[in-house]
N, CA, C and O atoms as CSV, one atom per row, in Angstrom:
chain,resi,resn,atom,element,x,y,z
A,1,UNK,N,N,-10.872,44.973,3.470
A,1,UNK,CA,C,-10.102,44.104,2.615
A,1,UNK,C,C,-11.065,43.364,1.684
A,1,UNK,O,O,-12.244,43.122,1.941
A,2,UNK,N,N,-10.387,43.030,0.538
A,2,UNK,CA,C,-11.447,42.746,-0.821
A,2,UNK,C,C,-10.996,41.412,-0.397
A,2,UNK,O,O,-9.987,41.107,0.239
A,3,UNK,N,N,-12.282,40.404,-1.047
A,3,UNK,CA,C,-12.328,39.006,-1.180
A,3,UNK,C,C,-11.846,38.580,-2.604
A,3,UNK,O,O,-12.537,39.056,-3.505
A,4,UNK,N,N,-10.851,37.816,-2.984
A,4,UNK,CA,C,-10.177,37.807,-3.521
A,4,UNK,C,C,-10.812,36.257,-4.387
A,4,UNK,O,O,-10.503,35.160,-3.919
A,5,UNK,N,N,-11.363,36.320,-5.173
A,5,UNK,CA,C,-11.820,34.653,-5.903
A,5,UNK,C,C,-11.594,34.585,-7.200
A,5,UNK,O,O,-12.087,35.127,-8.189
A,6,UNK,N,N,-10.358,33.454,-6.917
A,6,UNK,CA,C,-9.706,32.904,-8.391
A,6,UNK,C,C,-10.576,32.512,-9.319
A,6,UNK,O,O,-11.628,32.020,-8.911
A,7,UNK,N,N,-10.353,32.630,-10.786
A,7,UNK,CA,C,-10.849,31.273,-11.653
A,7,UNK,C,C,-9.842,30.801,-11.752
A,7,UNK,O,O,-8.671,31.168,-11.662
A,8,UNK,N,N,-10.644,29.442,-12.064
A,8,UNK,CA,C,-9.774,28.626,-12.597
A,8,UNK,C,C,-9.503,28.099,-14.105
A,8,UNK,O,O,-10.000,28.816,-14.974
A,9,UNK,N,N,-8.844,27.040,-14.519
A,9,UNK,CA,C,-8.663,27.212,-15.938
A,9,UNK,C,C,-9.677,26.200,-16.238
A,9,UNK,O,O,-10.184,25.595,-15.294
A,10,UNK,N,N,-10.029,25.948,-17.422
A,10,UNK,CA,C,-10.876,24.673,-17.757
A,10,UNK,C,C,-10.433,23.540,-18.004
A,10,UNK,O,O,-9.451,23.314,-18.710
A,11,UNK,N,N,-11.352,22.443,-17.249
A,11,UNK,CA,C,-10.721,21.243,-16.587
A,11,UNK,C,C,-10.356,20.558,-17.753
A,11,UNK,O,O,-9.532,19.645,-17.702
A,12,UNK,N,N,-11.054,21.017,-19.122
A,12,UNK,CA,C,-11.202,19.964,-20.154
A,12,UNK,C,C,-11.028,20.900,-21.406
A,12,UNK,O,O,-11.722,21.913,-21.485
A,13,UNK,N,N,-10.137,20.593,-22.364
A,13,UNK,CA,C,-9.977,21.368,-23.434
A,13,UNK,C,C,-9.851,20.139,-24.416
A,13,UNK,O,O,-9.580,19.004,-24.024
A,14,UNK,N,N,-10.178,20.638,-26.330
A,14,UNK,CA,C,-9.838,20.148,-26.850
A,14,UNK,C,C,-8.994,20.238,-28.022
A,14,UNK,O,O,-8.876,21.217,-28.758
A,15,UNK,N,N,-8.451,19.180,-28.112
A,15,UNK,CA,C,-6.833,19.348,-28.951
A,15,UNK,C,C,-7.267,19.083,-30.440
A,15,UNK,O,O,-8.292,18.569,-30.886
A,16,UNK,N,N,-6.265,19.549,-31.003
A,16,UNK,CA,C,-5.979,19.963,-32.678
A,16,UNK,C,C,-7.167,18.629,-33.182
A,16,UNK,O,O,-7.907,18.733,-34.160
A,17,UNK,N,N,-7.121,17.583,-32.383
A,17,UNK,CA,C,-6.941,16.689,-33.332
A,17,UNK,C,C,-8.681,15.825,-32.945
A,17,UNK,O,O,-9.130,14.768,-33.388
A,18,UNK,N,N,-9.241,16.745,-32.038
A,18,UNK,CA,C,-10.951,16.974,-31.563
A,18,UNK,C,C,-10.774,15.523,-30.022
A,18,UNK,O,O,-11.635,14.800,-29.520
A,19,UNK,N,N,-9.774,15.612,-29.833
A,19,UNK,CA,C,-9.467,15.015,-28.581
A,19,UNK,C,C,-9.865,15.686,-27.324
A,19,UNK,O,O,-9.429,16.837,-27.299
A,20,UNK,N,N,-10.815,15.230,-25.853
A,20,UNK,CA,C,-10.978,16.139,-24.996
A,20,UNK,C,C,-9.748,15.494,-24.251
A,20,UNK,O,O,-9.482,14.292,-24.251
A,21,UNK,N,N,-8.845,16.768,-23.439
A,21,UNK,CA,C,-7.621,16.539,-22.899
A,21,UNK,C,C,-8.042,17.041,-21.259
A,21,UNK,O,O,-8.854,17.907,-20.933
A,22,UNK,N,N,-7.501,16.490,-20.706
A,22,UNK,CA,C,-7.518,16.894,-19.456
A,22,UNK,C,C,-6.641,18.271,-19.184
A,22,UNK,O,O,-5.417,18.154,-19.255
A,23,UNK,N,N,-7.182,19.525,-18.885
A,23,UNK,CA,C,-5.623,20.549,-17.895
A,23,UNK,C,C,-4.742,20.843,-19.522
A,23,UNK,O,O,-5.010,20.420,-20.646
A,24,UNK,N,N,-4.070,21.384,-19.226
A,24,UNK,CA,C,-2.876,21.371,-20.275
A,24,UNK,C,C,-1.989,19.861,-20.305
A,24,UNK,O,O,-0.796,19.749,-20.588
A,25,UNK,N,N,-2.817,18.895,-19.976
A,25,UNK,CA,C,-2.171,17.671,-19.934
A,25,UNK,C,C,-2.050,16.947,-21.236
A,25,UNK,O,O,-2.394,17.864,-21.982
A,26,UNK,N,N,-1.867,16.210,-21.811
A,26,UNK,CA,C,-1.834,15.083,-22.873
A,26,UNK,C,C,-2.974,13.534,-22.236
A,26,UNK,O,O,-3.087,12.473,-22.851
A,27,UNK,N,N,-3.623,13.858,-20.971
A,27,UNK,CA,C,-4.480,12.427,-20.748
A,27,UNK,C,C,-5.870,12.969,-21.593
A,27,UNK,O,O,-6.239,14.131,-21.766
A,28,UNK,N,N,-6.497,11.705,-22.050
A,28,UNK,CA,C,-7.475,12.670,-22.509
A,28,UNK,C,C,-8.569,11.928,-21.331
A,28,UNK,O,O,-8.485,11.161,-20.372
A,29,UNK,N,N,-9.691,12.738,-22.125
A,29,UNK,CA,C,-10.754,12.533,-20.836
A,29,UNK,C,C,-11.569,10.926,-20.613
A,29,UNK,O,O,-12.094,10.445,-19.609
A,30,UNK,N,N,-11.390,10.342,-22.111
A,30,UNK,CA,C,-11.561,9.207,-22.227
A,30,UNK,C,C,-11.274,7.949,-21.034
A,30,UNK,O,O,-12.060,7.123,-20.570
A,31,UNK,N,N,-9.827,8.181,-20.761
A,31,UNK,CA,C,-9.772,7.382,-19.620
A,31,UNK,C,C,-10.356,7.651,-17.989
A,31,UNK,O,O,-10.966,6.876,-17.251
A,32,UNK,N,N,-9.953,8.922,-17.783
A,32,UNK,CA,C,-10.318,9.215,-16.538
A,32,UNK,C,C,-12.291,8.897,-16.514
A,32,UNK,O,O,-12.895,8.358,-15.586
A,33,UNK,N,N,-12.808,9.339,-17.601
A,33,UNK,CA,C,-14.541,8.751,-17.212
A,33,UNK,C,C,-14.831,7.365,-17.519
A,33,UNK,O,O,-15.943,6.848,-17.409
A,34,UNK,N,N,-13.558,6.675,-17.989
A,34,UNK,CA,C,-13.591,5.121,-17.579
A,34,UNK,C,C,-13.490,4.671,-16.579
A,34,UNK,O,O,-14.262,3.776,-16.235
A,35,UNK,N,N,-12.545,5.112,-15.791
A,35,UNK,CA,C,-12.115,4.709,-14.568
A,35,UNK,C,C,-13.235,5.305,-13.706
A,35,UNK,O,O,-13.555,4.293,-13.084
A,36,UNK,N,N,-13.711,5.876,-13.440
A,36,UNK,CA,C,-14.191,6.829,-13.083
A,36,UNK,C,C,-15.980,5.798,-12.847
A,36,UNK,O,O,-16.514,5.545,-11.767
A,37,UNK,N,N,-16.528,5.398,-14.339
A,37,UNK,CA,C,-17.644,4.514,-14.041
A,37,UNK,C,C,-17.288,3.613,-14.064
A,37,UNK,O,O,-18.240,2.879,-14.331
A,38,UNK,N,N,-16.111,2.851,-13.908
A,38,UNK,CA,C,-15.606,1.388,-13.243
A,38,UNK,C,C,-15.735,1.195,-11.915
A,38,UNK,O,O,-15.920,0.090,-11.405
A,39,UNK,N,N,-15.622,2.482,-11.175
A,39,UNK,CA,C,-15.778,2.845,-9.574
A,39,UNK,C,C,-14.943,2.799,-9.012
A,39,UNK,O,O,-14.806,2.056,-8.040
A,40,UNK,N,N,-14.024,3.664,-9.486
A,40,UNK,CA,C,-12.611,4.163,-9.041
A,40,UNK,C,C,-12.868,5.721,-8.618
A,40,UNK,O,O,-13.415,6.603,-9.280
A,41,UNK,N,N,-12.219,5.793,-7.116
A,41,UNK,CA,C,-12.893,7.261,-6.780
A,41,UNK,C,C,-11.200,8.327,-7.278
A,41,UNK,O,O,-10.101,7.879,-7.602
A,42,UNK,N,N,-11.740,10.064,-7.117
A,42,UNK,CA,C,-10.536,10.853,-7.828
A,42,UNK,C,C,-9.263,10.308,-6.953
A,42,UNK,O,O,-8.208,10.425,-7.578
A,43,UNK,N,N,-9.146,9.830,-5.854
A,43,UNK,CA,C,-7.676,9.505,-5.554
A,43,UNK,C,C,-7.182,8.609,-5.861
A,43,UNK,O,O,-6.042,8.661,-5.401
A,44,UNK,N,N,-7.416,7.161,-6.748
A,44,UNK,CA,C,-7.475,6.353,-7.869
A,44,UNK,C,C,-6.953,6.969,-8.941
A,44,UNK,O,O,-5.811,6.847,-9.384
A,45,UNK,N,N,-7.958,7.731,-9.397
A,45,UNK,CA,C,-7.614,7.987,-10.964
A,45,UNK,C,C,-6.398,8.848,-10.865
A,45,UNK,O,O,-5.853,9.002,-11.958
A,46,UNK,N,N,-5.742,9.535,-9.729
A,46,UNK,CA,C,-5.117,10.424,-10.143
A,46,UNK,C,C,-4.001,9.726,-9.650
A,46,UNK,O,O,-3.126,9.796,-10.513
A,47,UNK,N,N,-3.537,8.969,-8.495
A,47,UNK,CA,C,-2.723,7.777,-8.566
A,47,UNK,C,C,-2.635,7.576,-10.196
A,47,UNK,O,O,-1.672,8.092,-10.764
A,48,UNK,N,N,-3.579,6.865,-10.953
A,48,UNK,CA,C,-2.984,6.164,-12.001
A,48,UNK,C,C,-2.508,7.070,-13.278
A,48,UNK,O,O,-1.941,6.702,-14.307
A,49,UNK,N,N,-3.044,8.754,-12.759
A,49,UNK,CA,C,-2.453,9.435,-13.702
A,49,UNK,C,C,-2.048,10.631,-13.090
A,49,UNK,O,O,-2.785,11.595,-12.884
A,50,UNK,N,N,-0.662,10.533,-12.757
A,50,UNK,CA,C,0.416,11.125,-11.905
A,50,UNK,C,C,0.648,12.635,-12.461
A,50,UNK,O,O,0.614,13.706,-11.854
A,51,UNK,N,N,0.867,12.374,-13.679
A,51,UNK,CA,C,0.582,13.973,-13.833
A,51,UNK,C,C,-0.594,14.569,-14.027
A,51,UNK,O,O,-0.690,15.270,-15.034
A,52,UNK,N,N,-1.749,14.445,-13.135
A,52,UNK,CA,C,-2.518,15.403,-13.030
A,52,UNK,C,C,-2.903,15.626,-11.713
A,52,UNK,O,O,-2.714,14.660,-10.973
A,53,UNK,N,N,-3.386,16.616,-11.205
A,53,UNK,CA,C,-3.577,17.026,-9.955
A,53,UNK,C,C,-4.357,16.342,-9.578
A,53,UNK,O,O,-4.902,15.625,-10.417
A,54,UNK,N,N,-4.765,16.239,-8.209
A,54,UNK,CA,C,-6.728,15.671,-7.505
A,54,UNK,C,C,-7.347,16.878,-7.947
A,54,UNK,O,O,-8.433,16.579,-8.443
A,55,UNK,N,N,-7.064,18.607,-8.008
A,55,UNK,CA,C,-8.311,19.184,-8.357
A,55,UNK,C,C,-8.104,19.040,-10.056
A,55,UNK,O,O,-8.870,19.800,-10.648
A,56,UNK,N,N,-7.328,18.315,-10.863
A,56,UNK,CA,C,-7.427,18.568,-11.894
A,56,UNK,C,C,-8.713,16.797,-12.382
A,56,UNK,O,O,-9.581,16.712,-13.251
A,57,UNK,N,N,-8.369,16.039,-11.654
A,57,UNK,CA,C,-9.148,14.445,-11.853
A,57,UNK,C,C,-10.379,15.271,-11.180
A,57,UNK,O,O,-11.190,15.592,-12.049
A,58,UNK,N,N,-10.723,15.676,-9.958
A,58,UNK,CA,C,-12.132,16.482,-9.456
A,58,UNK,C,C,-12.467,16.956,-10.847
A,58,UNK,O,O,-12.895,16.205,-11.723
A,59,UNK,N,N,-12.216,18.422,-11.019
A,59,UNK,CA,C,-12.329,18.956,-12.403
A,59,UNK,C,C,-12.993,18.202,-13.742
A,59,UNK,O,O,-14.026,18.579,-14.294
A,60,UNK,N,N,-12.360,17.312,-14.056
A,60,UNK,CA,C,-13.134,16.141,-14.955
A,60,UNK,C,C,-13.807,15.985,-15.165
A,60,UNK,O,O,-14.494,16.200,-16.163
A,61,UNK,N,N,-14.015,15.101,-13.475
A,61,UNK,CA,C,-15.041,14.376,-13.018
A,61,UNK,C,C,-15.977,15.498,-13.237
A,61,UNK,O,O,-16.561,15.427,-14.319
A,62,UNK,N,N,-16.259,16.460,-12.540
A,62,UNK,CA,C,-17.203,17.804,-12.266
A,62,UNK,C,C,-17.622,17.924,-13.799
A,62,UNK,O,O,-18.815,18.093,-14.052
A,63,UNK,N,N,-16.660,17.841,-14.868
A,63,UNK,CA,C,-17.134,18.394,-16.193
A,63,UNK,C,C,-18.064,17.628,-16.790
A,63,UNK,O,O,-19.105,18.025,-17.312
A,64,UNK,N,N,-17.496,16.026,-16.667
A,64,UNK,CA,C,-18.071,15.034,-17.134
A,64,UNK,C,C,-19.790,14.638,-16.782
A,64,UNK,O,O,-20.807,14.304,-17.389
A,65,UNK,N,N,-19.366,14.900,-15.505
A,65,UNK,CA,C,-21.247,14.667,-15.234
A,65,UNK,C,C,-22.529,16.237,-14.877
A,65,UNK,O,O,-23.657,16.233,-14.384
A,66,UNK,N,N,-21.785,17.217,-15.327
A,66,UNK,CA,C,-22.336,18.254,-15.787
A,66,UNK,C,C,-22.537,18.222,-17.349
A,66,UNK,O,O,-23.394,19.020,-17.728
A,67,UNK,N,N,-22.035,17.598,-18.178
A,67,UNK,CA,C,-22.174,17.142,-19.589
A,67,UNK,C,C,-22.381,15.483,-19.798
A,67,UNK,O,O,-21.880,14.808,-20.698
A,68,UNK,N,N,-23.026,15.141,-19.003
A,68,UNK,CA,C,-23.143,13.384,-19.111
A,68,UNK,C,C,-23.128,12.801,-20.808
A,68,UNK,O,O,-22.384,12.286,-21.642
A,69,UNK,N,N,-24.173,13.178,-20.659
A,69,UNK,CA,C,-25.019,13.016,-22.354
A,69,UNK,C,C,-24.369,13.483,-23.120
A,69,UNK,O,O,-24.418,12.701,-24.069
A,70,UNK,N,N,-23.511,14.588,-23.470
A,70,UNK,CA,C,-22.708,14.764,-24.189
A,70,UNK,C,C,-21.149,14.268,-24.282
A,70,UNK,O,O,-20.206,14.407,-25.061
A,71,UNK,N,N,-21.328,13.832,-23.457
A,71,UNK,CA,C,-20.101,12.784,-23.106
A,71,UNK,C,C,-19.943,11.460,-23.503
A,71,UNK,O,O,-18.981,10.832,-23.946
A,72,UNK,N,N,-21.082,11.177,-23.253
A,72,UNK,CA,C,-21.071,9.664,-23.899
A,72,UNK,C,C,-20.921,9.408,-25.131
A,72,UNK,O,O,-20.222,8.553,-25.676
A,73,UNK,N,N,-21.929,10.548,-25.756
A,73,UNK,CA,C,-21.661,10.609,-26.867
A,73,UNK,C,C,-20.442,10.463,-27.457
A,73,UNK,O,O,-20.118,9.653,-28.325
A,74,UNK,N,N,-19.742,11.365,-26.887
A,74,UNK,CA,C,-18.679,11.494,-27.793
A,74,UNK,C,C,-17.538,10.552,-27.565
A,74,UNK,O,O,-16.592,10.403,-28.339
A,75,UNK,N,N,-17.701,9.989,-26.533
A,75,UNK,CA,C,-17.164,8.654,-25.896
A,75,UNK,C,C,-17.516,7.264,-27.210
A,75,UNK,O,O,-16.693,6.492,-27.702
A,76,UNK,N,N,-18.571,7.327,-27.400
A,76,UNK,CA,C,-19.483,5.998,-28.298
A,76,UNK,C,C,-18.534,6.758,-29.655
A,76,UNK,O,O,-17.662,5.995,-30.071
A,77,UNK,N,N,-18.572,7.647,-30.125
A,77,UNK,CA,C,-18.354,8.042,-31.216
A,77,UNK,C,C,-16.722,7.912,-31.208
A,77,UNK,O,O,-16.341,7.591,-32.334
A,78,UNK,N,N,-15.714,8.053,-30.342
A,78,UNK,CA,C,-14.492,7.743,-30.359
A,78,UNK,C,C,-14.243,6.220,-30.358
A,78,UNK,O,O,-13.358,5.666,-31.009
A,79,UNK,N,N,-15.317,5.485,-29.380
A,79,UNK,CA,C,-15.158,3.949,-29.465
A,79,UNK,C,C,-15.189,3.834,-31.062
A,79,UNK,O,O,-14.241,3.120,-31.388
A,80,UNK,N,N,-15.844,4.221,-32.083
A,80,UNK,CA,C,-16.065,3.968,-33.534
A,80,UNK,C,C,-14.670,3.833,-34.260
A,80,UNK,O,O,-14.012,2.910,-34.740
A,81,UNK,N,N,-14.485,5.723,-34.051
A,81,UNK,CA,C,-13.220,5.965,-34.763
A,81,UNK,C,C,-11.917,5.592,-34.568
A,81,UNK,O,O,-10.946,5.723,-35.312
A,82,UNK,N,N,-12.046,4.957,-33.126
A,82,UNK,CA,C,-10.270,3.738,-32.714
A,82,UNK,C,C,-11.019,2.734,-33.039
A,82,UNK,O,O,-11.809,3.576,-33.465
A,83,UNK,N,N,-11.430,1.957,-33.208
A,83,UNK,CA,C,-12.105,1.037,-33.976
A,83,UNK,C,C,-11.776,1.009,-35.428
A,83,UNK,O,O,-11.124,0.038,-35.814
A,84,UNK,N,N,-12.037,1.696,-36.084
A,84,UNK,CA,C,-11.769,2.135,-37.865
A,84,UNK,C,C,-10.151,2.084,-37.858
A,84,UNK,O,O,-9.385,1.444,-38.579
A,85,UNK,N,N,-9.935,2.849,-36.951
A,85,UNK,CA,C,-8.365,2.858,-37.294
A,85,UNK,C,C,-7.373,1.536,-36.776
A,85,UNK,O,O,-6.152,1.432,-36.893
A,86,UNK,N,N,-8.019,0.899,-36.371
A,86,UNK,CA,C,-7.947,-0.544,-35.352
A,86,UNK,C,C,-7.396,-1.360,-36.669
A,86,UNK,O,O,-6.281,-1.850,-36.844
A,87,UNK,N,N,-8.767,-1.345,-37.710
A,87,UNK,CA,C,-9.014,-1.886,-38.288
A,87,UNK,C,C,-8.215,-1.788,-39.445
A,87,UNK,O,O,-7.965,-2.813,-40.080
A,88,UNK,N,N,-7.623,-0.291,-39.936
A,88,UNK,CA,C,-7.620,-0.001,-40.805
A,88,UNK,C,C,-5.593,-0.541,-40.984
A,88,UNK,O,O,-4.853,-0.920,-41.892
A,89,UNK,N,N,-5.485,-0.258,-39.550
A,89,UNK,CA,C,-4.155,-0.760,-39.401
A,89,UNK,C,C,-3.415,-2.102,-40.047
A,89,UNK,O,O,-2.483,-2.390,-40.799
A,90,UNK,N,N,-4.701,-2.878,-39.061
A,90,UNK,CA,C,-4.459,-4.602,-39.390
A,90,UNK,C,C,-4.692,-4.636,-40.938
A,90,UNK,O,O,-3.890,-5.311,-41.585
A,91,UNK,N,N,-5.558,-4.078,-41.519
A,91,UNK,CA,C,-5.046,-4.351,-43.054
A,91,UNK,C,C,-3.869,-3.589,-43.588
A,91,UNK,O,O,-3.147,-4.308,-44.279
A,92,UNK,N,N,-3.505,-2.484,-43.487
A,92,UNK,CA,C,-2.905,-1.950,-43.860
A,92,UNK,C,C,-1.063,-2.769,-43.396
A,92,UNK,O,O,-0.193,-3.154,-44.177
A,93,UNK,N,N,-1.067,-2.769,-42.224
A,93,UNK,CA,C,-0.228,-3.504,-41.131
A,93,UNK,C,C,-0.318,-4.790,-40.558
A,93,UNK,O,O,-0.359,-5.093,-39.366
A,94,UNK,N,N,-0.358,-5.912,-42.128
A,94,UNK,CA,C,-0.682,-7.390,-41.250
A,94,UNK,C,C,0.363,-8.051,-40.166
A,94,UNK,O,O,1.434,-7.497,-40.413
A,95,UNK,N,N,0.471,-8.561,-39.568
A,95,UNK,CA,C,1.166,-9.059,-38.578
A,95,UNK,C,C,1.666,-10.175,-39.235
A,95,UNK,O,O,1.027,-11.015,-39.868
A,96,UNK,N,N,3.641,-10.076,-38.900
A,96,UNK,CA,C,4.562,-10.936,-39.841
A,96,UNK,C,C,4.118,-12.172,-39.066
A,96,UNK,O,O,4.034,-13.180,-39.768
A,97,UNK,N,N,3.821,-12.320,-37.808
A,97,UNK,CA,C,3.815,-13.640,-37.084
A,97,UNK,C,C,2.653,-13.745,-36.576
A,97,UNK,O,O,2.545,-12.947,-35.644
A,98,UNK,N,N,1.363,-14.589,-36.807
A,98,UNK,CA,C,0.571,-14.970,-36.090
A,98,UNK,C,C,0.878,-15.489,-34.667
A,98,UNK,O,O,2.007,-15.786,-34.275
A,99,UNK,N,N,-0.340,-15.569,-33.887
A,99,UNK,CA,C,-0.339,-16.320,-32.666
A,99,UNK,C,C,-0.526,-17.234,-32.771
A,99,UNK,O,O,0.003,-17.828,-31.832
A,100,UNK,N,N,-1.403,-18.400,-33.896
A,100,UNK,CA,C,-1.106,-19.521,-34.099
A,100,UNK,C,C,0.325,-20.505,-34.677
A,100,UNK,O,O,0.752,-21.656,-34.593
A,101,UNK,N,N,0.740,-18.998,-35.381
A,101,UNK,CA,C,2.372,-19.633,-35.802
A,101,UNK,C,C,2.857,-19.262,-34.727
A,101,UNK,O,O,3.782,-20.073,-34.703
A,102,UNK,N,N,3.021,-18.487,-33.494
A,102,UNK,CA,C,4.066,-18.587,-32.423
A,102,UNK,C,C,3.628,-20.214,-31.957
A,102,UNK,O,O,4.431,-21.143,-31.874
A,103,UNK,N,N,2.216,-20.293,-31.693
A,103,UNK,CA,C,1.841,-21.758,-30.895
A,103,UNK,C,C,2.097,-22.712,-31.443
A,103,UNK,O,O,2.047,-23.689,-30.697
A,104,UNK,N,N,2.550,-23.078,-33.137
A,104,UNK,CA,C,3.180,-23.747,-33.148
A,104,UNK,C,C,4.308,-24.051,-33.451
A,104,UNK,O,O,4.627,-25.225,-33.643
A,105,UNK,N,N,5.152,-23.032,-33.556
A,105,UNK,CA,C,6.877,-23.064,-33.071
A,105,UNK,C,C,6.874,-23.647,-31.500
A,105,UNK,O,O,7.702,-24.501,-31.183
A,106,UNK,N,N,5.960,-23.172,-30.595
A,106,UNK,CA,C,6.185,-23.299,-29.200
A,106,UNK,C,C,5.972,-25.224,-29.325
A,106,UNK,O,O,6.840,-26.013,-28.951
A,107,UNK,N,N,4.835,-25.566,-29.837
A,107,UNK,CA,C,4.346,-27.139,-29.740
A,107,UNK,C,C,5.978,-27.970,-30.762
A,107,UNK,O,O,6.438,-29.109,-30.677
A,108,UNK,N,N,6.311,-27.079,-31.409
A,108,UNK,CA,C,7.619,-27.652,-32.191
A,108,UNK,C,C,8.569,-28.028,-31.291
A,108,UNK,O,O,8.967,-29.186,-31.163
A,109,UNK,N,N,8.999,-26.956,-30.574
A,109,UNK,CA,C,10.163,-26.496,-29.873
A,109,UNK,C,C,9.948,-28.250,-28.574
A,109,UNK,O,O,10.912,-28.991,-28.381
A,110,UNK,N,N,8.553,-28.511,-27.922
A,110,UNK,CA,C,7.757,-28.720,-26.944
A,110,UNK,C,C,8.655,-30.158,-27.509
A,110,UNK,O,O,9.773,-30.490,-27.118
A,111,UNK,N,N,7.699,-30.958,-28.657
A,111,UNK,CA,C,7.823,-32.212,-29.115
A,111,UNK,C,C,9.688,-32.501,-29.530
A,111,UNK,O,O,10.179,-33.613,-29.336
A,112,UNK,N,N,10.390,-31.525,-30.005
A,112,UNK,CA,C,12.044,-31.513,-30.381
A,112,UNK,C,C,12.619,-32.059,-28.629
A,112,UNK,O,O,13.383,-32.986,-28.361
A,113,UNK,N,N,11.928,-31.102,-27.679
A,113,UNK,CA,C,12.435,-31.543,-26.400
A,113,UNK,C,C,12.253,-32.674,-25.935
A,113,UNK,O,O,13.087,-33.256,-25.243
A,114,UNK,N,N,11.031,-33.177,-26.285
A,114,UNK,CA,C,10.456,-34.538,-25.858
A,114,UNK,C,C,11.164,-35.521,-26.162
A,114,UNK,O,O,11.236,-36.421,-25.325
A,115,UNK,N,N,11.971,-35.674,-27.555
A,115,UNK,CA,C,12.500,-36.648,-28.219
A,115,UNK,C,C,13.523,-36.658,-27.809
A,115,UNK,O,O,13.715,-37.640,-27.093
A,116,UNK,N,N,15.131,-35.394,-28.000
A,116,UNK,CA,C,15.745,-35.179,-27.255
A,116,UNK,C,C,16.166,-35.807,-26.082
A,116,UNK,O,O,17.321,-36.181,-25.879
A,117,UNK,N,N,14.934,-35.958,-25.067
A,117,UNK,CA,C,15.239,-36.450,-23.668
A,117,UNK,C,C,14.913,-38.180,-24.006
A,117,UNK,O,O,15.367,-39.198,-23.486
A,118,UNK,N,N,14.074,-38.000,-24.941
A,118,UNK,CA,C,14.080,-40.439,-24.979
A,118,UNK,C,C,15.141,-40.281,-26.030
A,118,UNK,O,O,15.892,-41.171,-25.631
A,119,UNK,N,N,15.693,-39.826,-27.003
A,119,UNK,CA,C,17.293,-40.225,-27.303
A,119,UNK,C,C,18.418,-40.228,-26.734
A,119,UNK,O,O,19.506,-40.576,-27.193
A,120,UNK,N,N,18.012,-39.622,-25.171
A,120,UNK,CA,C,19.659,-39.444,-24.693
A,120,UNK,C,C,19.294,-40.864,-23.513
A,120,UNK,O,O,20.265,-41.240,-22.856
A,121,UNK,N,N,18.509,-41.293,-23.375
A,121,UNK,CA,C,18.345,-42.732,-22.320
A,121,UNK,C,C,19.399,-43.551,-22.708
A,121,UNK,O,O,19.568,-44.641,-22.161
């Protein structure tokens, strides 16, 4: 009888858009080698990302630190480009309401109550 040894598929592919994806999944690899050097072991990461297998978070992991250095890289270089687009948003997309104008509707709302309660004595 012949010994029979699967391959498997590759743990890490990348999408249209130069994204590394996990599996035929939509996670990309970005998070899982976050979690991952936060010191979260594969039954963690794959808890927090349900659709992927433990040999598919193993897999990753296995890819990731067989390509360290090239990983980071491209890790540092994505920190850039969500960054740019971070950026590019908030100008493009200013925000109708600050957080200082919510804080002071809230200090408005705060002092209206205050008075409220010594006018009704």
């Amino acid at each position: 009888m012949a010994t029979v040894i699967e391959t498997f598929p590759k743990p890490v592919k990348r999408d249209k858009h130069g994204v590394l994806r996990v599996g035929n999944s939509r996670v990309s690899l970005d998070g899982i080698v976050r979690m991952f050097n936060d010191g979260s072991d594969a039954a963690e990461i794959q808890y927090n990302y349900n659709t992927l297998s433990l040999a598919e978070v193993f897999g990753a992991i296995s890819y990731y630190l067989h390509n360290k250095e090239r990983i980071d890289a491209y890790l540092k270089r994505r920190e850039v480009e969500i960054e740019k687009m971070r950026e590019q948003n908030r100008l493009e997309f200013p925000p109708k309401i600050t957080r200082e104008m919510l804080l002071a509707r809230k200090t408005a709302r705060t002092l209206i109550g205050r008075q409220n309660k010594i006018s009704d004595r």
